[in-house]
Rosetta silent file (secondary structure, phi, psi, omega in degrees, C-alpha in Angstrom):
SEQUENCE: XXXXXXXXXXXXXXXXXXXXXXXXXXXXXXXXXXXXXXXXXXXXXXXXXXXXXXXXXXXXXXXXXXXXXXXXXXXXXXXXXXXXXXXXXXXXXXXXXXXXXXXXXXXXXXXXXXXXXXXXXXXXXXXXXXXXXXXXXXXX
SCORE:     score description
SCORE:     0.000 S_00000001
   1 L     0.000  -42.874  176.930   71.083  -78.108  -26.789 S_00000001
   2 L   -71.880  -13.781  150.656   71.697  -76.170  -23.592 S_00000001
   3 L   -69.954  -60.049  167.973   71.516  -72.946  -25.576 S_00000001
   4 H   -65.454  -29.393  160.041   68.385  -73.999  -26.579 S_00000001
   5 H   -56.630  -47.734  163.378   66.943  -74.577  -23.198 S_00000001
   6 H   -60.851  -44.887 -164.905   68.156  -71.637  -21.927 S_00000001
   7 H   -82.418  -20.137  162.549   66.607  -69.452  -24.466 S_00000001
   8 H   -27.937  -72.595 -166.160   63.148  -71.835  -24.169 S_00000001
   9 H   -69.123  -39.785  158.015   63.348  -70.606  -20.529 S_00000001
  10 H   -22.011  -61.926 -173.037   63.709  -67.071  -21.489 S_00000001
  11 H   -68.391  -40.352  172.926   60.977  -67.135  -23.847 S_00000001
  12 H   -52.323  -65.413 -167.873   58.607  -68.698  -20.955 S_00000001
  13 H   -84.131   34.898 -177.187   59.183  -66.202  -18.423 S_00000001
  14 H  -125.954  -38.817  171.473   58.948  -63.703  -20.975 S_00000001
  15 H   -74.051  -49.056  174.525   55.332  -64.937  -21.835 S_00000001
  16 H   -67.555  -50.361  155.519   54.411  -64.932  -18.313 S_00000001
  17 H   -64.961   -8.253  167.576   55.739  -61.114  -17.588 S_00000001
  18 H   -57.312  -52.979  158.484   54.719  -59.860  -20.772 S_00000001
  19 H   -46.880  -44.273  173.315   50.906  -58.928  -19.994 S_00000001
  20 H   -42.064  -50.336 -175.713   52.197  -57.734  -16.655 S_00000001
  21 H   -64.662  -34.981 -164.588   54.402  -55.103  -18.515 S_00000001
  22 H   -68.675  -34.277  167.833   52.047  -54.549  -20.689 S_00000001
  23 H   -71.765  -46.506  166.570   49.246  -53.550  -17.967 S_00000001
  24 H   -76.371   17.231  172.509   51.861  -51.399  -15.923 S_00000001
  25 H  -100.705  -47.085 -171.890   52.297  -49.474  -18.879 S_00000001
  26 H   -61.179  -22.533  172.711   48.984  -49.139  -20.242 S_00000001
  27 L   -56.641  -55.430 -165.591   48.313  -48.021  -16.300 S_00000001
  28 H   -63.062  -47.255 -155.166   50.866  -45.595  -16.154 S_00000001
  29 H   -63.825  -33.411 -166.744   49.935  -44.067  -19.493 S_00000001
  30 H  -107.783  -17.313  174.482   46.159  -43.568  -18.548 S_00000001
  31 H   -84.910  -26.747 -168.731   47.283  -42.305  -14.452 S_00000001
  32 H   -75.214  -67.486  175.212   49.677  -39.440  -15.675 S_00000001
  33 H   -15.434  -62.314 -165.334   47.290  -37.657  -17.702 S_00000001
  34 H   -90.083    0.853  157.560   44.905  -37.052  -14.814 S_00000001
  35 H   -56.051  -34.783 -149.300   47.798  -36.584  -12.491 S_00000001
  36 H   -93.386   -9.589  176.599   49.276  -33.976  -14.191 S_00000001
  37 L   -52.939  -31.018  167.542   45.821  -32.283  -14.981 S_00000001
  38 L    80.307  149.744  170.505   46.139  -31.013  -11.130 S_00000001
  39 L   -91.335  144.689  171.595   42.989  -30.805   -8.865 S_00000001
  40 L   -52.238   -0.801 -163.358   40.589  -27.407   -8.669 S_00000001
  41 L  -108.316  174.981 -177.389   41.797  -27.218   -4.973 S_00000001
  42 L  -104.734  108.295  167.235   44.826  -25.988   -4.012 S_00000001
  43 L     0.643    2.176 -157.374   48.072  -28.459   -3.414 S_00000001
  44 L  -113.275   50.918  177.358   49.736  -27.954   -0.084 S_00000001
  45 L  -104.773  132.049 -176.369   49.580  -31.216    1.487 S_00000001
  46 L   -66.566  -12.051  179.503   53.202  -31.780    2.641 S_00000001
  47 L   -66.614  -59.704 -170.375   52.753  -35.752    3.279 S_00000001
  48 H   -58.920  -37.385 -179.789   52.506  -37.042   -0.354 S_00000001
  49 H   -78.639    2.261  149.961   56.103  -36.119   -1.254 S_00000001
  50 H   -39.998  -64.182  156.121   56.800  -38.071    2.087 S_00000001
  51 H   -39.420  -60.953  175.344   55.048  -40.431    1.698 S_00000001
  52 H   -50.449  -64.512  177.240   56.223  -41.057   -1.986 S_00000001
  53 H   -51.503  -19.021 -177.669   60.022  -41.140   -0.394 S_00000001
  54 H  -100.969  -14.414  157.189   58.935  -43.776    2.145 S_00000001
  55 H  -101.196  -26.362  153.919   57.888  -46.090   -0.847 S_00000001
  56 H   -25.179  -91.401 -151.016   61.158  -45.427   -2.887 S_00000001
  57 H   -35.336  -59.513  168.809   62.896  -46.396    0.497 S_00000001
  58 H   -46.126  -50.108 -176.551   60.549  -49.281    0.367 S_00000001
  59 H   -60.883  -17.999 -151.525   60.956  -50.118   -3.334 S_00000001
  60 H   -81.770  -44.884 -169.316   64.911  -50.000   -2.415 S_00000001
  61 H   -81.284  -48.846  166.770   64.481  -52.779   -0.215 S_00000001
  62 H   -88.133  -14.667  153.918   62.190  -55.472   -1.999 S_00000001
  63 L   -57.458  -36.515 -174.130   63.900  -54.712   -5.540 S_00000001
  64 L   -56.564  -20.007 -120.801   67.038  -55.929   -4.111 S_00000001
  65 L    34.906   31.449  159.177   65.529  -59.282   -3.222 S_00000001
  66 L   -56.024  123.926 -174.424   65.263  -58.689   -0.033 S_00000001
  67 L  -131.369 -174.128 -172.567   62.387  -60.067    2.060 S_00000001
  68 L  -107.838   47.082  176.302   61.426  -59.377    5.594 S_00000001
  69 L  -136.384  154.364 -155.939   62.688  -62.585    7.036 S_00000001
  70 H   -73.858   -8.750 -150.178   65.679  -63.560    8.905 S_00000001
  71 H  -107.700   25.739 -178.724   66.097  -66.916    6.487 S_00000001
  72 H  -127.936  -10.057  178.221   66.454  -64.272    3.166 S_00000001
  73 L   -62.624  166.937  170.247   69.404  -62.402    4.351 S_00000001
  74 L   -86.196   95.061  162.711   72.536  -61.988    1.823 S_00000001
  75 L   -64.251  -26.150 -166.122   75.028  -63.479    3.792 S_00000001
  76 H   -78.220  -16.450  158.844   77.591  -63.800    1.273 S_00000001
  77 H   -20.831  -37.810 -161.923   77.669  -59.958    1.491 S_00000001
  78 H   -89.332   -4.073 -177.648   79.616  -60.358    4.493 S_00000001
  79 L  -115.771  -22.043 -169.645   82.510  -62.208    2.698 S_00000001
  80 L   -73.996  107.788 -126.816   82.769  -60.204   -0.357 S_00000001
  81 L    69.028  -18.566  172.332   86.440  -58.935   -0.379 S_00000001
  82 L   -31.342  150.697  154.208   87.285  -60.733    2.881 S_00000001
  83 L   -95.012  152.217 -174.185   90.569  -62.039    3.457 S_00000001
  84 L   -90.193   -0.895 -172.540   90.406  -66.010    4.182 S_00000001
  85 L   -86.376  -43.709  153.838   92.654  -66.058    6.969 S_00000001
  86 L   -80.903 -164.911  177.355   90.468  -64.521    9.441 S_00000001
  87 L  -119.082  108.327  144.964   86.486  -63.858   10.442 S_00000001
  88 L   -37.796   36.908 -161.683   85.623  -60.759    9.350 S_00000001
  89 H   -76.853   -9.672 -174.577   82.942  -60.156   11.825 S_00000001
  90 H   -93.376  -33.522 -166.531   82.677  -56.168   12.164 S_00000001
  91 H   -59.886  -56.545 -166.593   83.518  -55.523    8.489 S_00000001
  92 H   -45.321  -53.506 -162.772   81.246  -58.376    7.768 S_00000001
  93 H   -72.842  -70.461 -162.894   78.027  -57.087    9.980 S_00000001
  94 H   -56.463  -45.187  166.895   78.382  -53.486    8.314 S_00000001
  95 H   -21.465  -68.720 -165.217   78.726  -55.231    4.524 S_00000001
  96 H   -50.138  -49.607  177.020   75.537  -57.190    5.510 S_00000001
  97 H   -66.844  -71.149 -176.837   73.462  -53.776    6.640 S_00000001
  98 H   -46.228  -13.509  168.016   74.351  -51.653    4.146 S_00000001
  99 H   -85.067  -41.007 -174.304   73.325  -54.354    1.809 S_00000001
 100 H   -55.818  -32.491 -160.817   70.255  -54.710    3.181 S_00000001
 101 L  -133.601    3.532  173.069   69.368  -51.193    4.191 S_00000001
 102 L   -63.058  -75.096 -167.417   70.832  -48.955    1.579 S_00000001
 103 L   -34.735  -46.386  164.130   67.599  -48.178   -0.387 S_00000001
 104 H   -48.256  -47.861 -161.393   65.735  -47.216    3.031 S_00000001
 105 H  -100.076   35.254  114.975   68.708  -45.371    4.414 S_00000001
 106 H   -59.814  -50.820 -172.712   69.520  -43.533    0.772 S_00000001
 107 H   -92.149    1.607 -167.850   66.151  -42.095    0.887 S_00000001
 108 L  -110.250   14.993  167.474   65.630  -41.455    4.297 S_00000001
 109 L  -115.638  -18.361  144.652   69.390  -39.098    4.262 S_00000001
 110 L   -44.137  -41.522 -139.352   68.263  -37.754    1.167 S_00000001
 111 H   -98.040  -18.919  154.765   64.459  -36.640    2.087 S_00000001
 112 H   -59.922  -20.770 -164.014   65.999  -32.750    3.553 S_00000001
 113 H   -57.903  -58.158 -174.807   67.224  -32.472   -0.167 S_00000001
 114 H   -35.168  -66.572 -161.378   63.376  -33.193   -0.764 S_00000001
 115 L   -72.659  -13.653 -164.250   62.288  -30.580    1.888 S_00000001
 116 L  -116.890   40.270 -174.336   64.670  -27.706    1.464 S_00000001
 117 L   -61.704  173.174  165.415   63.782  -28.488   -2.709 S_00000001
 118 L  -122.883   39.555  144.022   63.110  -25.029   -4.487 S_00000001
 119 L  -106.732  156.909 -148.586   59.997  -26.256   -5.974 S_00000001
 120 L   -57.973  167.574  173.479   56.529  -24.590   -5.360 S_00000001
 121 H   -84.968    9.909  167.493   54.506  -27.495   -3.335 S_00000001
 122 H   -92.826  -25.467  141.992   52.191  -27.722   -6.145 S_00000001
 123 H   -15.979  -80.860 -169.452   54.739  -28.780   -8.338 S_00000001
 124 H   -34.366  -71.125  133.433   55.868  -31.111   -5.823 S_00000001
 125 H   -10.818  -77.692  155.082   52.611  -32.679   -5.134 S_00000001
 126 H   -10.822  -71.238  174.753   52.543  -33.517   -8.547 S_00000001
 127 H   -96.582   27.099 -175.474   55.419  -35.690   -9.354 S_00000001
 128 H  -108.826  -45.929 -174.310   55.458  -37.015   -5.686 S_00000001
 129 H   -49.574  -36.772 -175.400   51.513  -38.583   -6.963 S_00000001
 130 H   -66.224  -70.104  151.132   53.382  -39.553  -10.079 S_00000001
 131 H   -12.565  -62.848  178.727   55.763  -41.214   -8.445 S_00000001
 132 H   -76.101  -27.456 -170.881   53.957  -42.792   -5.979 S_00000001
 133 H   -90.602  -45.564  167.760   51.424  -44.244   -8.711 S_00000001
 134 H   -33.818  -66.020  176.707   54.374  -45.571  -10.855 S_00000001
 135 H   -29.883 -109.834 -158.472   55.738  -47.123   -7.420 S_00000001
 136 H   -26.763  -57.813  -84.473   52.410  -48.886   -6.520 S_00000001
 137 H  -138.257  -56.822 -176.986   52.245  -50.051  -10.215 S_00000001
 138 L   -70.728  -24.932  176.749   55.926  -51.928   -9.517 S_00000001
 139 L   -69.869  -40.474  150.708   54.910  -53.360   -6.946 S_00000001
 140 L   -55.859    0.000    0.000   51.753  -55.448   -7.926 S_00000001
């Protein structure tokens, strides 16, 4: 019976995200084509693959389940491995940030890789738009 309930609830929330999937696909499918077609002008603005990297960082943060309130942190981060005899408060406070702040701080120690890349900036341009449209697409 409880087997059955579970997969009942599966099948629900499966119905409700299905059109969603179905829309970021059909999205994606119809934006890369005219991304990748490239514009008559020439490519060299250096912000979009910034830009792109500062919503990855972003994406890093609210995939996690992570919100931007103090009553959403992951506390139990701060216990995970602890020993019980003591308070773990220094270990604990660095657990807690790094849970919280890897995806920002991955892409923001990462983003010289980006800059000292060896592809042309039209290239670049390119999949950073791609990127960035995917992103924005996860995000709705």
């Amino acid at each position: 019976m409880g087997s059955c309930l579970l997969l009942r609830r599966h099948l629900m929330v499966w119905a409700v995200f299905a059109p969603r999937l179905i829309f970021q696909v059909v999205s994606a499918a119809l934006c890369l084509p005219a991304v990748l077609v490239g514009h008559p002008s020439p490519l060299a603005d250096p912000w979009g693959p910034a830009l792109s990297w500062l919503l990855l960082g972003q994406l890093g943060f609210f995939a996690t389940g992570h919100q931007t309130t103090f009553s959403t942190v992951h506390w139990k981060a701060a216990f995970v491995g602890a020993h019980l005899e003591g308070p773990p408060m220094a270990l604990g406070m660095l657990k807690v940030l790094a849970n919280t702040f890897s995806g920002p701080l991955l892409c923001a120690t990462s983003l010289p890789l980006l800059v000292t890349s060896p592809l042309d900036r039209k290239a670049m341009v390119r999949t950073a738009t791609c990127y960035s449209a995917l992103l924005l697409l996860q995000v709705q």
